[in-house]
C-alpha positions as CSV (number, residue, x, y, z in Angstrom):
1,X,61.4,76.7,201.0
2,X,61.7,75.9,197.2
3,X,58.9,72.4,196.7
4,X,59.1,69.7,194.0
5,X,57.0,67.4,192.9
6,X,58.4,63.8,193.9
7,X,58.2,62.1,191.1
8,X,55.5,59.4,190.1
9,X,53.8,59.8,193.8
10,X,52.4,62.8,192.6
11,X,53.6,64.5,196.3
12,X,54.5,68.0,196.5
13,X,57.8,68.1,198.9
14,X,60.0,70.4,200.5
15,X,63.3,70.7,198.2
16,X,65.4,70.0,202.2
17,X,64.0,67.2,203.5
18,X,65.0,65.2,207.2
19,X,66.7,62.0,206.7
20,X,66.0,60.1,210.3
21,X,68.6,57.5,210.6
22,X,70.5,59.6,213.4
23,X,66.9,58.9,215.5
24,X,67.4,55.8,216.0
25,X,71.2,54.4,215.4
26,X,74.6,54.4,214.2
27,X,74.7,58.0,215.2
28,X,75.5,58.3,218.7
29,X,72.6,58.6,221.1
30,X,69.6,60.9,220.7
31,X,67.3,61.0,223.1
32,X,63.7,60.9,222.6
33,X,63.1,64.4,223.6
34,X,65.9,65.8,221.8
35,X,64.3,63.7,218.5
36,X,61.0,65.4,218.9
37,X,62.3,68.8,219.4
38,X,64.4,68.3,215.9
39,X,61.1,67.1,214.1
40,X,60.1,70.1,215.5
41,X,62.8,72.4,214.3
42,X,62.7,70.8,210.8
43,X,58.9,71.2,210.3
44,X,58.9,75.1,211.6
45,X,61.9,75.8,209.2
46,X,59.8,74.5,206.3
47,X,60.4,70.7,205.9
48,X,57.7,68.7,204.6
49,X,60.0,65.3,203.6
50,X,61.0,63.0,206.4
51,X,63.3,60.3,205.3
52,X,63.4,56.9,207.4
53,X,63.5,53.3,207.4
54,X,62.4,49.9,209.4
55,X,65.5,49.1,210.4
56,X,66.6,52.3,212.0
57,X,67.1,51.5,215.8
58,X,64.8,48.3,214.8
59,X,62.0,50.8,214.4
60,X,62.2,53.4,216.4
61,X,63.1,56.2,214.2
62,X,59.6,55.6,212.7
63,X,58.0,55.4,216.2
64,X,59.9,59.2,216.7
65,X,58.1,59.9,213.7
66,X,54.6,58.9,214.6
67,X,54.9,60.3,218.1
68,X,55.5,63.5,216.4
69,X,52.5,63.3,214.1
70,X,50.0,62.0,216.8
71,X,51.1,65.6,218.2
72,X,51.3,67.7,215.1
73,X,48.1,66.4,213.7
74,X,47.1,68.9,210.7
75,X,51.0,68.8,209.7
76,X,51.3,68.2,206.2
77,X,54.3,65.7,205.6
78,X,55.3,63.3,203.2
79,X,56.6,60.3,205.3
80,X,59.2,58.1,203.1
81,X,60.3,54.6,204.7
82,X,62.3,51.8,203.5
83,X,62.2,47.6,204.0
84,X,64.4,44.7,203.0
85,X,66.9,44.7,205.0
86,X,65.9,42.5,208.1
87,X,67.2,39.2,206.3
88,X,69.8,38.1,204.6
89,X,70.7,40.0,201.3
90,X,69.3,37.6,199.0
91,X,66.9,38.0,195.8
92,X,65.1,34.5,197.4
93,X,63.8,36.8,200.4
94,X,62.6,39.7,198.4
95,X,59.2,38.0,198.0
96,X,55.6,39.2,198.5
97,X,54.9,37.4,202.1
98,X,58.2,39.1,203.3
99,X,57.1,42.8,201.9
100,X,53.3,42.3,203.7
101,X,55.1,41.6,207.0
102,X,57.4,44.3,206.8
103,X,55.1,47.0,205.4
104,X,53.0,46.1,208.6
105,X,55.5,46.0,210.7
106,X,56.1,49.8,209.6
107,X,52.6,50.6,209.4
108,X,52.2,50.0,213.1
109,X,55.2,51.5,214.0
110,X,54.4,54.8,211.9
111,X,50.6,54.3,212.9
112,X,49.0,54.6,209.2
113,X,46.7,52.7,207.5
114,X,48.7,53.1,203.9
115,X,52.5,54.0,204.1
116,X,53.3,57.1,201.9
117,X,56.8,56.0,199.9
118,X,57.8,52.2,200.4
119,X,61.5,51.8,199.4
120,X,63.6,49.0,198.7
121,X,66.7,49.4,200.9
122,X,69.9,48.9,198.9
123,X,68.7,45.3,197.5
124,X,70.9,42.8,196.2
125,X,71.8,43.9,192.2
126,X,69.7,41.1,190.9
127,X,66.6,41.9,192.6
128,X,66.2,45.2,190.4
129,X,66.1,42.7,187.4
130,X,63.2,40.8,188.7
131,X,59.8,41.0,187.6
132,X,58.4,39.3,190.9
133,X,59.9,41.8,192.6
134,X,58.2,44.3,191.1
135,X,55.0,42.9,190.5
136,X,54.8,42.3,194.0
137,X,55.1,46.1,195.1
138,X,52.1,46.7,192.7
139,X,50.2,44.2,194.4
140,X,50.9,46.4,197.3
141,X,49.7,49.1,195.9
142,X,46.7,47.6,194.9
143,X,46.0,46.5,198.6
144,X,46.1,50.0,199.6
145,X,49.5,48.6,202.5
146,X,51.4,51.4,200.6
147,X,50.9,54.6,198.0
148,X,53.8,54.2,195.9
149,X,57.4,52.7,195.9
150,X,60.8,53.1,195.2
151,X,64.1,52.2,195.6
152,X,67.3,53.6,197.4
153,X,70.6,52.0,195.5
154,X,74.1,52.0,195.8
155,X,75.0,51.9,192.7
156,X,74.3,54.3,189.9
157,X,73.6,51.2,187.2
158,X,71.1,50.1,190.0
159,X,69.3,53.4,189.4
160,X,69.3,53.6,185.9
161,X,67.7,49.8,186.0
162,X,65.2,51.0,188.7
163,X,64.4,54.3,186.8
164,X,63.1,52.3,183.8
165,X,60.8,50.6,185.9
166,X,57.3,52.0,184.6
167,X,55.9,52.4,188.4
168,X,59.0,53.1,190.0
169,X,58.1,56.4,191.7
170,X,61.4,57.7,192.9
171,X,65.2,56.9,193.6
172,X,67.2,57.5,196.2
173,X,71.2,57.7,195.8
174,X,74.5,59.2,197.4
175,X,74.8,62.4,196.0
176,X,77.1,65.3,197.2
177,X,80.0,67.3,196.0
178,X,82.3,64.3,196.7
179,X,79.8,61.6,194.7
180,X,79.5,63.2,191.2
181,X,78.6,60.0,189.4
182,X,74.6,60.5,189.5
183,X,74.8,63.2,187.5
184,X,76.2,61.4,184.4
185,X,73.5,59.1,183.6
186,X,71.4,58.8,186.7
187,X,69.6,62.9,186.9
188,X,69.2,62.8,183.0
189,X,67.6,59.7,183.0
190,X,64.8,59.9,186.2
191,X,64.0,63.6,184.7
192,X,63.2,62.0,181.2
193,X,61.3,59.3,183.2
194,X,59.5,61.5,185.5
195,X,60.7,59.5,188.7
196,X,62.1,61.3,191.6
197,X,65.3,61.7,193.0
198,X,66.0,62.3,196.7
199,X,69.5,63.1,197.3
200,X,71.3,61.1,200.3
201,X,74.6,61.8,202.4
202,X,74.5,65.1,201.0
203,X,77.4,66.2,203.7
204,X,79.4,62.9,203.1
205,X,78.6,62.0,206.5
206,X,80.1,65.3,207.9
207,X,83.0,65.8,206.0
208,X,81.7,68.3,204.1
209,X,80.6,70.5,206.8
210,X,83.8,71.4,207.2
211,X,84.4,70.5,211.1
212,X,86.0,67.7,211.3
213,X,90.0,67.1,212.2
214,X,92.9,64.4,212.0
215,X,92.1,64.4,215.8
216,X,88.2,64.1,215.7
217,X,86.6,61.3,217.9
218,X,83.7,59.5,216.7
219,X,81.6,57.5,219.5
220,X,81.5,53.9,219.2
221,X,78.3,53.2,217.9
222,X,78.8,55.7,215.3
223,X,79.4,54.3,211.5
224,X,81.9,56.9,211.3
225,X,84.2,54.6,213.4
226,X,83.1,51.4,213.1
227,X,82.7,51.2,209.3
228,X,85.6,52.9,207.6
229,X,86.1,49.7,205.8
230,X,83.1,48.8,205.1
231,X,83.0,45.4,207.4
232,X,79.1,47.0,208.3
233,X,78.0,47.9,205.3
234,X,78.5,49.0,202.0
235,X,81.6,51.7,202.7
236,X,79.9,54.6,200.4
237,X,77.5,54.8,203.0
238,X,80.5,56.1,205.4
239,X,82.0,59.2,204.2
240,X,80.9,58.8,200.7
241,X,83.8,55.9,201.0
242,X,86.1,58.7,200.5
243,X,89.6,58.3,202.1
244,X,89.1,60.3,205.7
245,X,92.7,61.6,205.3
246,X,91.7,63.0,201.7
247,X,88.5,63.8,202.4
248,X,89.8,66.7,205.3
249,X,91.8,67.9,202.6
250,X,89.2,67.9,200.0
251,X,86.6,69.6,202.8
252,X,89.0,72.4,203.4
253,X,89.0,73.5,200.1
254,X,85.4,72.8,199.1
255,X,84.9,74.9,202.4
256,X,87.0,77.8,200.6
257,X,84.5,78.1,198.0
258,X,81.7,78.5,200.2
259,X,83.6,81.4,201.9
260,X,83.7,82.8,198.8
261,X,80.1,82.8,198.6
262,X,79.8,83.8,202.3
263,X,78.1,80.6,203.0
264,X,79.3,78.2,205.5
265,X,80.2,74.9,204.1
266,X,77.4,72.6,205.0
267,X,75.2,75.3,203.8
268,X,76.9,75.6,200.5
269,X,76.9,72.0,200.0
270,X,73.6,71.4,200.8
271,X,72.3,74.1,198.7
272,X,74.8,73.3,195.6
273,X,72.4,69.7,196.0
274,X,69.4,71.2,196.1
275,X,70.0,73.0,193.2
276,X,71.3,70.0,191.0
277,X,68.3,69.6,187.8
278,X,66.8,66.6,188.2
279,X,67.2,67.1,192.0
280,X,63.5,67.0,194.1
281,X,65.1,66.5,197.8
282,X,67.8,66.1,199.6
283,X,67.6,64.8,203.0
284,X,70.5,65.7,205.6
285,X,70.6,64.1,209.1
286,X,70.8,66.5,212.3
287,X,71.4,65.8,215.9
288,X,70.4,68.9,216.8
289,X,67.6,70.8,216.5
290,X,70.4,74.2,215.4
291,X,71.3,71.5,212.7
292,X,67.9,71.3,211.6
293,X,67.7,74.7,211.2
294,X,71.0,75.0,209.7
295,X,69.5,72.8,206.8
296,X,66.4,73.9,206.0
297,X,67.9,77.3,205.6
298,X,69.9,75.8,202.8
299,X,67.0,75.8,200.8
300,X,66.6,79.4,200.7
301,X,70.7,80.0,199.4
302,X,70.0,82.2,196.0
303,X,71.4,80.1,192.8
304,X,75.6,79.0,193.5
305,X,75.8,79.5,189.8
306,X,77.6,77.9,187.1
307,X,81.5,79.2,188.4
308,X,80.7,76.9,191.5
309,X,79.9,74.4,190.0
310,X,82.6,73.8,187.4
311,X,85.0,74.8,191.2
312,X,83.1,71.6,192.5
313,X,83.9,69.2,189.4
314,X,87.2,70.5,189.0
315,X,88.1,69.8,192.9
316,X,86.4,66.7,192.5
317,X,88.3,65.2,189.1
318,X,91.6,66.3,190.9
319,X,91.3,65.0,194.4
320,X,88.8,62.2,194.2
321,X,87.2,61.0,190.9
322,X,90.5,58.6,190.6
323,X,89.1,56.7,193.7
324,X,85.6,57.3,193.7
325,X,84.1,57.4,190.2
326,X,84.6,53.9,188.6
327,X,83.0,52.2,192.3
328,X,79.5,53.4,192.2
């Protein structure tokens, strides 16, 4: 497995990462054993990035995660965690006394003294604009509560805000074959800057994996049924906010290209990512510990080349940019 250096935190990490959200919600049920056993599987296959956040089944994908580290003691991981979004969505509550009680609140849960990668969770617009803000995350650093912070967005101008930031370590934004925006502005700029980028939704929430139907059931407690229109959250978190009609359509011809690579489709996706400059992680979900393994091996797929990728742009302008481009 290809590592990268993760921006401004200095961090060497694994170019697949783990994205945790499935451990604790909005994913169907995962039991506590089957969590472990795909920290497991991620680890063994190479994984050194684990992706999670406070509010993630009101804590406990972070708990999964320290359980597994009381058990893998001498595993070297990077630990990334996010806060903010436990109140309302206002810049008011993005104040100091807020990020103490949450960082500690995460601390305990992950059971560290100093939390690894702090990340603002899809704030409001304004709070990327505010110097409080800001200068409250240094003071966190300074306390020793966290190593280093940065910010997961939804938009692409929120990146390019956050990204000139001079302690901004990292950004984290919806980036897949169906979200081509963050490669305008968003890749240039963090590489010039020297701040990470950790690639989320790489599959566009399973789409792009290639196995899903008109006739495909999604449990209720999955975001893949109950937010389609975004009455959740913001609907780019749910299939990219690509149409689900157009996006099966899209996905079967995104999953000829892999074949004609020989890959499978999340495979090919994942690794077209990975391989994105300006790219240091990407951090794909899995249920299942053969998922796990699935992924990490994408970090091994030789380069796609440039033929692929112009294939990728050019099914992207004609199917989706219309819809997508101009909303993130």
């Amino acid at each position: 497995m290809d590592t990268r250096i993760l921006g401004r935190t200095g961090r060497a990490v694994s170019a697949i990462g783990l994205g945790t959200w499935q451990l604790g919600a909005d994913w169907g049920d995962v039991s506590e054993t089957d969590a472990l056993r795909i920290l497991d599987a991620a680890f063994e296959s190479g994984v050194t990035f684990f992706d999670t956040a406070d509010v993630y089944g009101d804590g406990r994908s972070e708990r999964m995660i320290a359980a597994w580290r009381r058990a893998n003691p001498e595993a070297a991981v990077m630990v990334a965690t996010k806060m903010g979004r436990r109140v309302e969505q206002r810049r008011e509550n993005y104040v100091l006394d807020h990020f103490r009680a949450w960082t500690e609140r995460s601390r305990q849960n992950l059971d560290v003294d100093t939390l690894d990668l702090v990340q603002l969770h899809c704030p409001p617009t304004d709070v990327y604009g505010s110097d409080e803000v800001f200068d409250a995350l240094d003071t966190l650093v300074d306390e020793k509560a966290i190593a280093a912070y940065g910010v997961s967005v939804e938009e692409t101008s929120q990146a390019l805000t956050a990204i000139a930031r001079p302690n901004v370590a990292s950004v984290q934004i919806i980036l897949n074959a169906f979200r081509l925006k963050p490669l305008d502005e968003v890749l240039p700029a963090a590489g010039d800057a020297g701040v990470g980028v950790i690639a989320r939704v790489p599959l566009a929430s399973g789409l792009l994996s290639g196995r899903y139907t008109r006739e495909t059931a999604f449990a209720a407690d999955d975001h893949r049924s109950y937010n389609r229109d975004g009455s959740a959250f913001d609907v780019g978190e749910t299939f990219s906010g690509v149409d689900y009609e157009e996006g099966l359509e899209a996905a079967r011809e995104f999953a000829e290209l892999a074949a004609s690579r020989g890959l499978e489709p999340a495979t090919a996706a994942l690794a077209w990512v990975a391989q994105l400059p300006g790219v240091t992680t990407v951090i794909p979900g899995a249920r299942t510990v053969e998922q796990a393994r699935a992924n990490a091996a994408a970090g091994e797929v030789p380069p796609l080349g440039s033929e692929f990728m112009a294939a990728v742009r050019e099914l992207y302008d004609r199917r989706l940019r219309a819809s997508i481009h101009g909303r993130w």
